[in-house]
mmCIF file of the N, C-alpha and C atoms, coordinates in Angstrom:
data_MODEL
# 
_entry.id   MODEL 
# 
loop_
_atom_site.group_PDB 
_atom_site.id 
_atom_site.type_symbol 
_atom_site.label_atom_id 
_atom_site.label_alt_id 
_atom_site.label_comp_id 
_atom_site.label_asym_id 
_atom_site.label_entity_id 
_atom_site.label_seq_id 
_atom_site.pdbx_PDB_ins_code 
_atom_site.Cartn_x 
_atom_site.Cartn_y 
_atom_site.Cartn_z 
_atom_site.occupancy 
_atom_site.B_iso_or_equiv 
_atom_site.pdbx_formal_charge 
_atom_site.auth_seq_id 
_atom_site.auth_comp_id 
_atom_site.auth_asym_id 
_atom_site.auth_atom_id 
_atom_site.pdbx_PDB_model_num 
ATOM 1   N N  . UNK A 1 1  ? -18.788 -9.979  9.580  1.00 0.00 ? 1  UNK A N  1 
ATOM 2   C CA . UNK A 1 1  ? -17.350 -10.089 9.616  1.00 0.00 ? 1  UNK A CA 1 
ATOM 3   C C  . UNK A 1 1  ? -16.869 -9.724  11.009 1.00 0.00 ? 1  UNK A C  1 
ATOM 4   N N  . UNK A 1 2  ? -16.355 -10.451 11.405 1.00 0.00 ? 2  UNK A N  1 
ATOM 5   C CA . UNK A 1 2  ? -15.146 -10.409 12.695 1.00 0.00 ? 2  UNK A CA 1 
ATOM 6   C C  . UNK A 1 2  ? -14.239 -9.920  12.522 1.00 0.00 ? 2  UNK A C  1 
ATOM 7   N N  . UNK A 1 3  ? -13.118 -9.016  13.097 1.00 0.00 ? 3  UNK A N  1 
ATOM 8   C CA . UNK A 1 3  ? -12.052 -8.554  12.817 1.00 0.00 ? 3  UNK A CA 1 
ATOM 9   C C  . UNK A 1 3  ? -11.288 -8.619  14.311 1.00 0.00 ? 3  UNK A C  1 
ATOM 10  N N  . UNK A 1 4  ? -9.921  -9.255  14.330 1.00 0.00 ? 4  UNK A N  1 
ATOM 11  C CA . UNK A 1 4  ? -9.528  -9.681  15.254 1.00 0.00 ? 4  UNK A CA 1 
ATOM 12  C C  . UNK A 1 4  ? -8.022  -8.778  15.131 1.00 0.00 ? 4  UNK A C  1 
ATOM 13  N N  . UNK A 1 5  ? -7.196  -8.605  16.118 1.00 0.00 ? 5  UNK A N  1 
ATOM 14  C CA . UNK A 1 5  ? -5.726  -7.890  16.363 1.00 0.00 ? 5  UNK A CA 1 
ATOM 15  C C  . UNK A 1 5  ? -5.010  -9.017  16.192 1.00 0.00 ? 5  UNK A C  1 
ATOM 16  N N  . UNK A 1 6  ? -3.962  -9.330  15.521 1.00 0.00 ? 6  UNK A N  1 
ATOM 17  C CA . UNK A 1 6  ? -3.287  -10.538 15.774 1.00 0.00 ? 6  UNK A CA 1 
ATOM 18  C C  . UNK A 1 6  ? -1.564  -10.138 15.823 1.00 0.00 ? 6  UNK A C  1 
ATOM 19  N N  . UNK A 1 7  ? -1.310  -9.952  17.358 1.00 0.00 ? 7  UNK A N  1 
ATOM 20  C CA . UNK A 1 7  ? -0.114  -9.571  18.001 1.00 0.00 ? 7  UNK A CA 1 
ATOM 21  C C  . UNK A 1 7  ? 1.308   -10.248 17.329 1.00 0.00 ? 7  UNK A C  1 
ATOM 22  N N  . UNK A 1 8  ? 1.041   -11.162 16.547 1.00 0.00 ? 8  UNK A N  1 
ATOM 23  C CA . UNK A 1 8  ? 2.252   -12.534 15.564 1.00 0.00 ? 8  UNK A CA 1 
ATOM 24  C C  . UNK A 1 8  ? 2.673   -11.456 15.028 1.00 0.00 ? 8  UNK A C  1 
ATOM 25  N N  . UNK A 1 9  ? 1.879   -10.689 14.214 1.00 0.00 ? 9  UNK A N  1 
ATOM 26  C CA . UNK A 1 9  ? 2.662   -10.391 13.249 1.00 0.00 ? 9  UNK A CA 1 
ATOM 27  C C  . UNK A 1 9  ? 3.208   -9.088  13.666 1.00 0.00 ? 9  UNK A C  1 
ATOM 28  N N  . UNK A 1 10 ? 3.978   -8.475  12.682 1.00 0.00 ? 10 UNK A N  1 
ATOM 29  C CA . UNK A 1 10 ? 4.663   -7.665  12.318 1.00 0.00 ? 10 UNK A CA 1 
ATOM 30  C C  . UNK A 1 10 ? 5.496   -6.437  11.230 1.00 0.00 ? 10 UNK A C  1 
ATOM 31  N N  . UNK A 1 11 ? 6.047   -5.761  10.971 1.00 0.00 ? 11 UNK A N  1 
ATOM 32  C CA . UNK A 1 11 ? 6.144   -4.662  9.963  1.00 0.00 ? 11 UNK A CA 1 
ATOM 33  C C  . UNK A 1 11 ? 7.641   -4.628  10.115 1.00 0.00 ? 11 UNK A C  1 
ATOM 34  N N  . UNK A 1 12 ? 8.460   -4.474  8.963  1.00 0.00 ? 12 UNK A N  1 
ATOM 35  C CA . UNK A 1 12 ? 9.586   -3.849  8.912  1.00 0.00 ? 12 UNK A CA 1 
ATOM 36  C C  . UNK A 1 12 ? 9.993   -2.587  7.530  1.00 0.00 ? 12 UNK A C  1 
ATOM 37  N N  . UNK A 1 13 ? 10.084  -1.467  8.073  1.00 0.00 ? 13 UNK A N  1 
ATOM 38  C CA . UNK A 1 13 ? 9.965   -0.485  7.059  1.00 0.00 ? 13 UNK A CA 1 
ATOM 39  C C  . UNK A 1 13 ? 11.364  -0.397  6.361  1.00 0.00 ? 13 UNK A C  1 
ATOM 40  N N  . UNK A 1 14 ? 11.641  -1.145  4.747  1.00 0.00 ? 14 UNK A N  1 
ATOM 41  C CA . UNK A 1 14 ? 12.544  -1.083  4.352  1.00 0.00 ? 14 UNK A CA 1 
ATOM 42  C C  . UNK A 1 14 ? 12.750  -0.161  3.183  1.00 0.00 ? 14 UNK A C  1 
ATOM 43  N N  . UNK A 1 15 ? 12.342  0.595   2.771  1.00 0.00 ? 15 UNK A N  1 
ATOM 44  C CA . UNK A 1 15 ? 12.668  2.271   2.073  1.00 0.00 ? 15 UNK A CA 1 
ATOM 45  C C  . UNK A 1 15 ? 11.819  3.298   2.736  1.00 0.00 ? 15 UNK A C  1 
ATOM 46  N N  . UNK A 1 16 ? 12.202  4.625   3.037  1.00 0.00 ? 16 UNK A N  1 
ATOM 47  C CA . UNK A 1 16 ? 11.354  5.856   3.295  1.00 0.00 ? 16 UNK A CA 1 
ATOM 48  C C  . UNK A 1 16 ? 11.706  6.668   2.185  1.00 0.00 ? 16 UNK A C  1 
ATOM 49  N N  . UNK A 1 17 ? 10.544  6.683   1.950  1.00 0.00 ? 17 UNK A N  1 
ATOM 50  C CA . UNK A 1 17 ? 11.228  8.054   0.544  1.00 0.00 ? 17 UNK A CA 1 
ATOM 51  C C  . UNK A 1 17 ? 10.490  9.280   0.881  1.00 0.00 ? 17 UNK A C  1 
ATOM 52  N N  . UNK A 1 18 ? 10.572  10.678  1.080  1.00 0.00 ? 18 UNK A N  1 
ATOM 53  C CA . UNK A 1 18 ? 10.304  11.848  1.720  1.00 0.00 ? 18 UNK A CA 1 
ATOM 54  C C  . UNK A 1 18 ? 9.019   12.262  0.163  1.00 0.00 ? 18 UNK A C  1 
ATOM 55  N N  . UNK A 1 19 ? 7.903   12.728  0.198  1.00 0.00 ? 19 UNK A N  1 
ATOM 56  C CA . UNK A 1 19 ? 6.895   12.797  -0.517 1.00 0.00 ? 19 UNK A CA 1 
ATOM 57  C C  . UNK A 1 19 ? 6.960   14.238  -0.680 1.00 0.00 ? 19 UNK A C  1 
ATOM 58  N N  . UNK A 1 20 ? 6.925   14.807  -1.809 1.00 0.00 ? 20 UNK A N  1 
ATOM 59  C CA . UNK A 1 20 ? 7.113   16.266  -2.493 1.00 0.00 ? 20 UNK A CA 1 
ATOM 60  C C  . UNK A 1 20 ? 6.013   16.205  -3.612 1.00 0.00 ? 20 UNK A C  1 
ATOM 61  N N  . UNK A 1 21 ? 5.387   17.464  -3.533 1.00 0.00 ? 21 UNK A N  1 
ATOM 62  C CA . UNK A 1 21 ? 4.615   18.063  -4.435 1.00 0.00 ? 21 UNK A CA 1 
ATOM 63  C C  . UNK A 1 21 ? 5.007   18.550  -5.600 1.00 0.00 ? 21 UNK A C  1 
ATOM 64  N N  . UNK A 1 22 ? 4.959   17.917  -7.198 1.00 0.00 ? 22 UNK A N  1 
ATOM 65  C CA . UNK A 1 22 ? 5.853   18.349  -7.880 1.00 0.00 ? 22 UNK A CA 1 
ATOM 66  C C  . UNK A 1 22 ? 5.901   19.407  -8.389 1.00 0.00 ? 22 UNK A C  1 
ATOM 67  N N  . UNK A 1 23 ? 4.804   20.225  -7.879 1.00 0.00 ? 23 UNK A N  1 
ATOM 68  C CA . UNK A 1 23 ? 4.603   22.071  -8.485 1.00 0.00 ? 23 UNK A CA 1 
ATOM 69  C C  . UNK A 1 23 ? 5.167   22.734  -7.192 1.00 0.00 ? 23 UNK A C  1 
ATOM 70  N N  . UNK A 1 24 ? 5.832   22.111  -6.107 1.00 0.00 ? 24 UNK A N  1 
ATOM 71  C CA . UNK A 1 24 ? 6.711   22.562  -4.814 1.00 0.00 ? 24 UNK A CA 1 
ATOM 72  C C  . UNK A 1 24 ? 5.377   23.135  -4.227 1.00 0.00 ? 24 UNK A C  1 
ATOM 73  N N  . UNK A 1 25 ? 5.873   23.803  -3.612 1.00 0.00 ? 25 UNK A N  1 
ATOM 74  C CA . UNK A 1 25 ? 4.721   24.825  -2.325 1.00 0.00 ? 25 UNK A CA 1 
ATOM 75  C C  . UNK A 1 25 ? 3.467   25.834  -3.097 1.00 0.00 ? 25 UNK A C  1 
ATOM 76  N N  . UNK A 1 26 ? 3.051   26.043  -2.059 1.00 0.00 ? 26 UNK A N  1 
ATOM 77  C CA . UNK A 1 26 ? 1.953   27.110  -3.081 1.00 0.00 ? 26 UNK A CA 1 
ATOM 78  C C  . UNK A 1 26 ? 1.076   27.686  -1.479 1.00 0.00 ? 26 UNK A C  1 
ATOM 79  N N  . UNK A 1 27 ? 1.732   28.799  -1.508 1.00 0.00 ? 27 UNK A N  1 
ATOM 80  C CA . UNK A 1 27 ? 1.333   29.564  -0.152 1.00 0.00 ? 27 UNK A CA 1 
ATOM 81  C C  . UNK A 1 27 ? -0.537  29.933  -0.425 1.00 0.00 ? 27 UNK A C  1 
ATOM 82  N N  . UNK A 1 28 ? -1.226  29.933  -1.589 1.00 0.00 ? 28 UNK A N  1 
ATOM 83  C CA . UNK A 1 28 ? -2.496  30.161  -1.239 1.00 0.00 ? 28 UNK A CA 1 
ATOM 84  C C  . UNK A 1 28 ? -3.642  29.330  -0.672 1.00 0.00 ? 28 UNK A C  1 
ATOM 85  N N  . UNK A 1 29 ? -2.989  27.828  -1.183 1.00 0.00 ? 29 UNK A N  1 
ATOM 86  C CA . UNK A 1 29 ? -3.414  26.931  -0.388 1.00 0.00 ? 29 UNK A CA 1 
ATOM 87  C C  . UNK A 1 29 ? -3.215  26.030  1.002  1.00 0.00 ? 29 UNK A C  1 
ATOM 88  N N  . UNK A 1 30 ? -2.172  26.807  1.618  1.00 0.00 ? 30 UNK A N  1 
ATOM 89  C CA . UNK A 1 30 ? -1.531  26.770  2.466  1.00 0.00 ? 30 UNK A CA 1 
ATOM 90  C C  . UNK A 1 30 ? -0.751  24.851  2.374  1.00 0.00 ? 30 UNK A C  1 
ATOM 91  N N  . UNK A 1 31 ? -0.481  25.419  1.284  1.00 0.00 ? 31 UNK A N  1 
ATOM 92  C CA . UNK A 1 31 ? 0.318   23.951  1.138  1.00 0.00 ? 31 UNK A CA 1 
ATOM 93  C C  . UNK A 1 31 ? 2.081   23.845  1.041  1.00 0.00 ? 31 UNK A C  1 
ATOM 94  N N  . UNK A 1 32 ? 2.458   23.207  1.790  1.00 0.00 ? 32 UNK A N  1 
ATOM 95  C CA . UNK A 1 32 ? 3.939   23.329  2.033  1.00 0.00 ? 32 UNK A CA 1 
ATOM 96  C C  . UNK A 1 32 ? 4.273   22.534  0.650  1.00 0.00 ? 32 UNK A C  1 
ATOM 97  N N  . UNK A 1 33 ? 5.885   22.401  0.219  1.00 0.00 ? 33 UNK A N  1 
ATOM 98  C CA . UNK A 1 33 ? 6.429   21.819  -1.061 1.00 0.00 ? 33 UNK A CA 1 
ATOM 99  C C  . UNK A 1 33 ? 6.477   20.354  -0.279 1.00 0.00 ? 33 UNK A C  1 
ATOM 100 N N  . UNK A 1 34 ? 6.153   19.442  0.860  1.00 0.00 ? 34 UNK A N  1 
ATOM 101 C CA . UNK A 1 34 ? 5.786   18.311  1.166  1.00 0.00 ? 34 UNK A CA 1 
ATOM 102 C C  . UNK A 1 34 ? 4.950   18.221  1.781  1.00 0.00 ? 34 UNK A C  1 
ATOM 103 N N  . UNK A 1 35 ? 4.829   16.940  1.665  1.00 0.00 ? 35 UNK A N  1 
ATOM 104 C CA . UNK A 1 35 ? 3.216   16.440  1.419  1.00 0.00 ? 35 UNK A CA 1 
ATOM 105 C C  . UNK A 1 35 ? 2.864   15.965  3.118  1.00 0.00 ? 35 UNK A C  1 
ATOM 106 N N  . UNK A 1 36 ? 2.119   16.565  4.174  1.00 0.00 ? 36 UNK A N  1 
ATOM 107 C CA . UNK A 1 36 ? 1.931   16.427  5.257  1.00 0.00 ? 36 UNK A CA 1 
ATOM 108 C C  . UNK A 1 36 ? 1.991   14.900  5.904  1.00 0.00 ? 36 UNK A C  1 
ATOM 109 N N  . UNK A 1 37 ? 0.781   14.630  5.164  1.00 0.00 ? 37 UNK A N  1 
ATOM 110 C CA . UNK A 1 37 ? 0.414   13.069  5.917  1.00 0.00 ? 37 UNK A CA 1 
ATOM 111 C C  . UNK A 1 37 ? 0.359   11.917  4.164  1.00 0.00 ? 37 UNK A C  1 
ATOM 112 N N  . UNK A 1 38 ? 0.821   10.893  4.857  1.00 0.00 ? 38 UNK A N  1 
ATOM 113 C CA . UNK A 1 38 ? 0.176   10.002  4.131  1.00 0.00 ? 38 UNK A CA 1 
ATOM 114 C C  . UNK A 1 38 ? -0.474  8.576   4.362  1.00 0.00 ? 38 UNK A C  1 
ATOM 115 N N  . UNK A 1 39 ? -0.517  7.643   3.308  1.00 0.00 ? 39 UNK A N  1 
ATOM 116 C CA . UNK A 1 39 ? -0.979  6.449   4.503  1.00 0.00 ? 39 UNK A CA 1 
ATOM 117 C C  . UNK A 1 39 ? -0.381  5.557   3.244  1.00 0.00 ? 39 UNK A C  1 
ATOM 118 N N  . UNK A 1 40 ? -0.197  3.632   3.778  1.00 0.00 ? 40 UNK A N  1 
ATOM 119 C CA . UNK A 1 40 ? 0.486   3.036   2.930  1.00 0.00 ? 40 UNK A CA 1 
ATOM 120 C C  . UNK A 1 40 ? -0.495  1.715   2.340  1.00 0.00 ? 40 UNK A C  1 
ATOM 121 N N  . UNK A 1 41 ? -0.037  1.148   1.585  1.00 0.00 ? 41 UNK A N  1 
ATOM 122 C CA . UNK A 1 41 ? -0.886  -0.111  1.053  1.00 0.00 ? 41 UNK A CA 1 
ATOM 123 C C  . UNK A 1 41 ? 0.500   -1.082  0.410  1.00 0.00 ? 41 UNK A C  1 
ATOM 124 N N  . UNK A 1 42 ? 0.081   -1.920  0.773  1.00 0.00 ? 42 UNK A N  1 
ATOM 125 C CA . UNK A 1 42 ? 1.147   -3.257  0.818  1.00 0.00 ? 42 UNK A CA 1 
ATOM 126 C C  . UNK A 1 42 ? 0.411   -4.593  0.731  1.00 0.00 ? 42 UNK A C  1 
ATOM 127 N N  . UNK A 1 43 ? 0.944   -5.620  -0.188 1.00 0.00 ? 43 UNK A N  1 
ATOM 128 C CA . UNK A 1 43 ? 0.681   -6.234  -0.650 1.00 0.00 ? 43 UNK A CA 1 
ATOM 129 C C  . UNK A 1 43 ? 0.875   -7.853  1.255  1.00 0.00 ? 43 UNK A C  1 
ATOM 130 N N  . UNK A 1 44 ? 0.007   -8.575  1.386  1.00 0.00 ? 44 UNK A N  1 
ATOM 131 C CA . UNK A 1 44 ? 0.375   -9.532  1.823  1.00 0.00 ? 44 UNK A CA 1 
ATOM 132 C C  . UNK A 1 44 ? -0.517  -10.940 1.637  1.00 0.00 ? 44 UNK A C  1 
ATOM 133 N N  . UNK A 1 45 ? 0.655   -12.039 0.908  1.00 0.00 ? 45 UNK A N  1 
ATOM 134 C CA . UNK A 1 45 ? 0.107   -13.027 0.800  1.00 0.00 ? 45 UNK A CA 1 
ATOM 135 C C  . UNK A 1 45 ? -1.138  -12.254 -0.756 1.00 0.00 ? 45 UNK A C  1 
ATOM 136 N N  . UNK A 1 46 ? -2.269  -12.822 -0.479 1.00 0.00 ? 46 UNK A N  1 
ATOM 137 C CA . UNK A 1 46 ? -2.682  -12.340 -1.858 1.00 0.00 ? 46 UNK A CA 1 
ATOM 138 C C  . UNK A 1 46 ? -3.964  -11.428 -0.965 1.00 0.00 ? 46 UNK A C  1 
ATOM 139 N N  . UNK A 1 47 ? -3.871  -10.704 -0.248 1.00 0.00 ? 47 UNK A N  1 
ATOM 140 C CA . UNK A 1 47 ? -4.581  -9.619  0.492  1.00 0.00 ? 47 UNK A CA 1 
ATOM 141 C C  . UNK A 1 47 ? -4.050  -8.077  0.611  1.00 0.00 ? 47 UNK A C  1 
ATOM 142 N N  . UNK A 1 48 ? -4.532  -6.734  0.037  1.00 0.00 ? 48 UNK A N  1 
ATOM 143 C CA . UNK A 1 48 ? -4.061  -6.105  0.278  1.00 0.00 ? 48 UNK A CA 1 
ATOM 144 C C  . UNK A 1 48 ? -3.976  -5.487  1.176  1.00 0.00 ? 48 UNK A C  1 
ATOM 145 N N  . UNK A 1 49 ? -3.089  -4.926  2.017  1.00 0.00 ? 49 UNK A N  1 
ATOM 146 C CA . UNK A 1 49 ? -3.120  -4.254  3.219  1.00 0.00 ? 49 UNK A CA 1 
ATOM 147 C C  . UNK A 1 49 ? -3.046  -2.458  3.326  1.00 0.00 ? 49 UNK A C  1 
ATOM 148 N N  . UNK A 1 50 ? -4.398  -1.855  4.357  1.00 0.00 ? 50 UNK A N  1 
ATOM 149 C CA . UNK A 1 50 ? -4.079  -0.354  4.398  1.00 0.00 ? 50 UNK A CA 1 
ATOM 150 C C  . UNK A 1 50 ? -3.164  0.436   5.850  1.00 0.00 ? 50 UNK A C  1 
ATOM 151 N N  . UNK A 1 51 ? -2.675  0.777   6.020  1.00 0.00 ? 51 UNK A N  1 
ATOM 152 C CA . UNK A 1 51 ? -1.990  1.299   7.168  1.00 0.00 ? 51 UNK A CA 1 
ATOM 153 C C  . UNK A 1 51 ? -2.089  3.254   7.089  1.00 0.00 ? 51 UNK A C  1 
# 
């Protein structure tokens, strides 16, 4: 497999919704009541996409 950059396309981010832990924070795991990082998956054409 080849995997190529293809500069055409493009992204437009149309909802942000802020990601919360629903048991909130929990200081022993040093985990804040939101959720640090995440990553996205989106549907294109009939391929799914990871970002």
């Amino acid at each position: 497999m080849t995997v190529q950059r293809d500069f055409t396309l493009h992204a437009t981010v149309l909802k942000s919704v802020p990601l919360r832990y629903s048991k909130g924070a929990d200081p022993t795991s040093d985990r804040p009541a939101h959720v640090r990082a995440g990553s996205s998956l989106t549907w294109f054409g009939d391929r799914l996409l990871t970002g």
